[in-house]
C-alpha positions in Angstrom: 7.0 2.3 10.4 3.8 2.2 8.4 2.8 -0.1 5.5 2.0 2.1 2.5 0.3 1.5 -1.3 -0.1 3.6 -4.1 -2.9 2.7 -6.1 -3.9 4.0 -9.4 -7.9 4.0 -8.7 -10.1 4.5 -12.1 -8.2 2.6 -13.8 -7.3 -1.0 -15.0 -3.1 -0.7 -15.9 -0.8 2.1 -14.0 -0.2 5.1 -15.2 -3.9 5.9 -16.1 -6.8 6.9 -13.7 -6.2 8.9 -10.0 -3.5 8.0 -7.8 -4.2 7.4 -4.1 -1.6 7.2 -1.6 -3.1 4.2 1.8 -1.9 3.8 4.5 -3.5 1.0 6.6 -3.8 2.0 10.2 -3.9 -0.6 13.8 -4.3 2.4 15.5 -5.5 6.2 15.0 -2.7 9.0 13.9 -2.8 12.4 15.3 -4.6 14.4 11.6 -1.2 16.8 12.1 0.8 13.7 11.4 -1.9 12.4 8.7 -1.5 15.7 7.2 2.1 15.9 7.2 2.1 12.5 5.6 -0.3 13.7 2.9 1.7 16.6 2.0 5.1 14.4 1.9 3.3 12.0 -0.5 1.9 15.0 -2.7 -1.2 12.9 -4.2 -4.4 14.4 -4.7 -5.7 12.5 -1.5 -3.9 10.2 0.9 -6.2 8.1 2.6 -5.7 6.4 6.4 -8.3 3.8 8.0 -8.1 1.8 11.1 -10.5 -1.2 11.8 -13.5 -0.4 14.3 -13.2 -2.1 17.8 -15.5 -5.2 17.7 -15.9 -5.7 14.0 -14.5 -7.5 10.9 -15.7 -5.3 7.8 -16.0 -1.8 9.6 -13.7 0.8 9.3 -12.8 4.5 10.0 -11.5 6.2 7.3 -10.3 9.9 6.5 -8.6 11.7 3.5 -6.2 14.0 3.4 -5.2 16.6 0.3 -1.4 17.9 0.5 -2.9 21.2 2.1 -6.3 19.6 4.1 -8.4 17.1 5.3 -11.3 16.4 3.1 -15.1 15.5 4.0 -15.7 13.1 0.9 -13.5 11.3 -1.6 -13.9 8.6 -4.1 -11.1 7.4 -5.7 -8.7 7.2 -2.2 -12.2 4.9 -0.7 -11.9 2.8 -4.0 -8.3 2.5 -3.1 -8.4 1.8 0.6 -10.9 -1.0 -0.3 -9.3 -2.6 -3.0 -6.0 -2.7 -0.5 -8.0 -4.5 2.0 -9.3 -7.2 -1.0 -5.9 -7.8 -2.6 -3.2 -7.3 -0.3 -4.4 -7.8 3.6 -6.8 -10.9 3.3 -9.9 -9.3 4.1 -11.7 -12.1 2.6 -15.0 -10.6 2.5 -17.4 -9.0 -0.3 -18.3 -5.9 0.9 -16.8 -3.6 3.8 -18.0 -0.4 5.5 -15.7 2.7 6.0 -17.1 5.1 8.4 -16.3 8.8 7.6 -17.2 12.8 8.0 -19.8 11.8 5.2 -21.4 9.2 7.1 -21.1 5.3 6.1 -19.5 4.0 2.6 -19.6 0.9 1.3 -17.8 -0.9 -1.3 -18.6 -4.0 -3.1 -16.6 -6.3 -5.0 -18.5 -7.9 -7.8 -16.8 -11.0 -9.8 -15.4 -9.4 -12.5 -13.3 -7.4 -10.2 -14.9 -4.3 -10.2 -15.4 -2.0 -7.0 -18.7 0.0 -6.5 -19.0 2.6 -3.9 -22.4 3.5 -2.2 -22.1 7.1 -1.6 -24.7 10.0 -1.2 -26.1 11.8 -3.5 -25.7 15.6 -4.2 -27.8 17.0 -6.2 -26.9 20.3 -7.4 -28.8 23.4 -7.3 -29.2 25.8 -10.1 -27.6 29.0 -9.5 -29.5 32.4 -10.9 -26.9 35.0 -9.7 -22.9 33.3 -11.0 -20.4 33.6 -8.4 -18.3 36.8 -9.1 -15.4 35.9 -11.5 -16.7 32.9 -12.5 -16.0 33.3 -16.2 -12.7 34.2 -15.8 -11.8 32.0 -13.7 -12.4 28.8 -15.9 -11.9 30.5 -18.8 -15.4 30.2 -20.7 -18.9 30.9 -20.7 -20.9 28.0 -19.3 -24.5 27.4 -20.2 -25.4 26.6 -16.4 -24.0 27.2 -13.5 -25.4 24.8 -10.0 -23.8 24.3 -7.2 -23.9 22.0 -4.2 -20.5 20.9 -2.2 -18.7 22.3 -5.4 -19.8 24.6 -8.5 -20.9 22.4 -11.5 -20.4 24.5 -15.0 -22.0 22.6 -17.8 -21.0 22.8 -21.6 -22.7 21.9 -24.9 -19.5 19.8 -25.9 -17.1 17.5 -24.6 -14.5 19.5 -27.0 -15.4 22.7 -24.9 -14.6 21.4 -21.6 -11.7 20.0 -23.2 -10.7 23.3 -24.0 -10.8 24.8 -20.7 -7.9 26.4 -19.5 -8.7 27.8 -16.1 -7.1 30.1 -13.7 -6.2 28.6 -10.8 -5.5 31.7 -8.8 -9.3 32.5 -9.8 -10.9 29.3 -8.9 -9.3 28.9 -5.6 -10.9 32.3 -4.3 -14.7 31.1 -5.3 -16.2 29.7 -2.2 -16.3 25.9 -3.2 -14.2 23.0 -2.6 -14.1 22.3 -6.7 -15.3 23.4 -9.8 -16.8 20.5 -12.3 -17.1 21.3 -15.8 -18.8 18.9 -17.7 -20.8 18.0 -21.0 -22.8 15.1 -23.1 -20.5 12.2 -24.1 -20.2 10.3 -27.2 -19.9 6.5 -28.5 -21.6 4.9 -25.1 -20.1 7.5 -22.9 -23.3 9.7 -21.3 -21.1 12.4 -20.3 -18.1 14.0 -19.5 -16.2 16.1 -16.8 -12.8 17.8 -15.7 -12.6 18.9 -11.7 -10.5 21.8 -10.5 -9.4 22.2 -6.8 -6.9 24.3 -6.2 -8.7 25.6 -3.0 -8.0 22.2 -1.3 -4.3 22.0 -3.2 -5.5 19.8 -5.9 -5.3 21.9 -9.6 -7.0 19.4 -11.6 -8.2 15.9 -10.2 -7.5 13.2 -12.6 -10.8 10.7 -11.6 -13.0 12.5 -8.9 -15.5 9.9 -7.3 -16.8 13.0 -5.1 -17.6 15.1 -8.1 -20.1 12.5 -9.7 -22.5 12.3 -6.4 -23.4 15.9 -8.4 -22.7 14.9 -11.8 -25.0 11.0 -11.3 -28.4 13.1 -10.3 -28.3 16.0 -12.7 -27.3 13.6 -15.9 -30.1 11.1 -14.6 -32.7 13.6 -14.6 -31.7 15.7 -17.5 -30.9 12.4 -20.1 -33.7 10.5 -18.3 -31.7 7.2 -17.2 -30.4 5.8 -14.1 -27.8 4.1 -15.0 -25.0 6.1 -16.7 -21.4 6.0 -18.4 -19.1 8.4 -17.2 -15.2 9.5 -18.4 -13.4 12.4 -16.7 -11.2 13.1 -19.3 -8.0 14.9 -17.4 -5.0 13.9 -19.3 -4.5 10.4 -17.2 -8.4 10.0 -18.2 -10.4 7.5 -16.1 -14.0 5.1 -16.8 -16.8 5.3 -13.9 -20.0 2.7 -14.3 -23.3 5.2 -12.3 -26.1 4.6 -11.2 -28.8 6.7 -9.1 -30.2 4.7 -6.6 -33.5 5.4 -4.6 -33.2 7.0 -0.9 -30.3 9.7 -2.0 -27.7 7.2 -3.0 -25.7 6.9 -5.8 -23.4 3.7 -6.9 -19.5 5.0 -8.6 -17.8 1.8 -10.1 -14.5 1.3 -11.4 -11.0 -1.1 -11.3 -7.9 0.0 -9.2 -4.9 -1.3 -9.9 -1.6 -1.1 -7.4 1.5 0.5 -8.3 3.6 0.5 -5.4 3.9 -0.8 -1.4 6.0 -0.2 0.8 6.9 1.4 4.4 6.7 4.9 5.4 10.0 5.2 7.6 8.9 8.0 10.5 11.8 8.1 12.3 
């Protein structure tokens, strides 16, 4: 028997934002039990963490797509942490979660808010498009980079709205996830939509992964460091950026629970 939450990460009431399944861990699972766990759930990631031997505010962490594990995620780390805050007493104002991409940290500040510390990305432009690019999301981009994923980039918010992509088509291009995104509007410095079907995830409602690309190339290109962000899937969700120095970047947002429970494993 395991505890379990769902937590609506992005977002400051249910429904809206990127669900995240946690599951709080004493001791490590076997990943084929993770995985099987993941897939039962059916959430864009499911994420497990177990405290580190010898320490208070350190913690291993991995995620878990319904088909894989996953190297980075943010909105299943912004869940794990605010399950530690609000529901198991960790009484604390920052903890560490040790993972495939190295150390993460989350900070609570006092309005609530979580921030993760995560790498930066930057992307790289592309000059030759990966092969069936254009049909596979549907549209022409203006750029094409790529780092852990491909980033398309749009003139409009209304364009990337538009997008109707071929999942089939995505899935084969050799990248976790595309991003499409463009300039916001009224306070919001830009936009984005993320498509995974590689990793069993068609579209990502809030992608905290995604903006360790998106933070660096709107920082450079709009010539600010601290940045708005909305990925605007149909659940929609707000991110607060902010490039840091020494390859970091800072992804803030609310998370709200919607459920707990047990997992019953037999």
């Amino acid at each position: 028997m395991l505890r379990y939450f769902h937590v609506d990460a992005f977002a400051q009431t249910p429904f809206a934002g990127n669900p995240a399944g946690v599951c709080p861990l004493e001791t490590p699972l076997p990943a084929a039990l993770m995985q099987q766990i993941a897939a039962e759930n059916s959430l864009a990631e499911t994420a497990f963490f177990v405290p580190r031997a010898g320490t208070s505010a350190e913690f291993d962490l991995r995620w878990f797509t319904p088909t894989v594990e996953i190297d980075l995620c943010g909105h299943a780390t912004l869940a794990a942490a605010h399950v530690l805050f609000q529901h198991l007493g960790f009484a604390g104002e920052q903890v560490t979660f040790h993972s495939q991409s190295g150390p993460l940290r989350v900070a609570r500040e006092a309005s609530g808010r979580l921030v993760l510390d995560f790498p930066s990305r930057p992307p790289q432009e592309l000059t030759v498009h990966p092969t069936g690019l254009t049909d596979a999301i549907g549209a022409t981009p203006l750029r094409v980079l790529a780092a852990r994923d491909l980033l398309v980039v749009f003139n409009s918010e209304a364009e990337v709205l538009a997008l109707n992509p071929n999942f089939a088509r995505i899935a084969a291009l050799e990248y976790v996830g595309v991003i499409a995104t463009a300039p916001g509007s009224n306070g919001i410095d830009f936009v984005s939509r993320f498509f995974a079907p590689r990793v069993g995830v068609p579209e990502d409602p809030v992608t905290g992964s995604a903006h360790s690309s998106l933070i660096p190339f709107w920082a450079e290109k709009l010539g600010k460091t601290e940045l708005r962000a909305r990925q605007i899937s149909p659940r929609g969700g707000d991110l607060w950026c902010r490039l840091r120095d020494g390859g970091r970047v800072d992804i803030g947002g609310y998370a709200v629970t919607y459920a707990a429970g047990e997992l019953l494993l037999g």
